[in-house]
C-alpha positions in Angstrom: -99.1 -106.6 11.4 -95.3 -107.1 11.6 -93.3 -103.8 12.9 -90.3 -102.6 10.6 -87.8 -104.8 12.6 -89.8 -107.6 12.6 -90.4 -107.3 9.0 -86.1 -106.7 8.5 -85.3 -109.5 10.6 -87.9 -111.8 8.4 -86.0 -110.5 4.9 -82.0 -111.4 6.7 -83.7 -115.2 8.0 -84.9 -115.8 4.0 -82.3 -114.1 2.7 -84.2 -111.7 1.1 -82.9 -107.9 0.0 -83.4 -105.2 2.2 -85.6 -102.5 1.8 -83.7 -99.3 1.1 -84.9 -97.0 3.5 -88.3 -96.3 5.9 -88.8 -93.7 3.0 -89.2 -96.6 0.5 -92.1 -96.4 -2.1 -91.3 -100.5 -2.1 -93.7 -102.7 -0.7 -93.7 -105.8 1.6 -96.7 -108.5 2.8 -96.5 -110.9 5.3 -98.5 -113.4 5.7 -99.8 -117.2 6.3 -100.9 -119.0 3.7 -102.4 -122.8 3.4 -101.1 -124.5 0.8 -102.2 -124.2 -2.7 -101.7 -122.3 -5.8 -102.2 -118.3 -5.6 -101.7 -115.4 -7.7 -100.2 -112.3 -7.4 -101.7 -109.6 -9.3 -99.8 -106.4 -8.8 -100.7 -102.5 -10.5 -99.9 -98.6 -9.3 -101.5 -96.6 -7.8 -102.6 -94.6 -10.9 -102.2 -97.3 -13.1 -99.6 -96.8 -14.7 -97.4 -99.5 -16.8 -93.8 -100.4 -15.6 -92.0 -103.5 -14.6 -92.3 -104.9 -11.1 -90.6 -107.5 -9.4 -92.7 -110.1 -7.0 -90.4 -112.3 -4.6 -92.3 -115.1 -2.4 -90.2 -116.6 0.4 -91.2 -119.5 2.7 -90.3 -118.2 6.5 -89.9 -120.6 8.6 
């Protein structure tokens, strides 16, 4: 498991957006992957409906 500046270094090398504070409800995953096709399948807590946004980034 990445620490918090690991993870914020990770999001500035891809390019990706911050996370707005350490009080964030947002989420973040990190990890290795072989190649293939995968889905991302993505709900609340309670279930709830809403729109969600899912980024994937290739870190080198």
């Amino acid at each position: 498991m990445l620490a918090a500046a690991e993870l914020s270094a990770a999001f500035v090398q891809v390019g990706a957006f911050a996370l707005a504070s350490s009080a964030s409800k947002d989420a973040a995953l990190f990890i290795t992957l072989t190649p293939g096709n995968y889905t991302a399948q993505v709900r609340s807590a309670d279930s709830t409906a809403g729109t969600i946004l899912v980024e994937v980034y290739e870190v080198p």
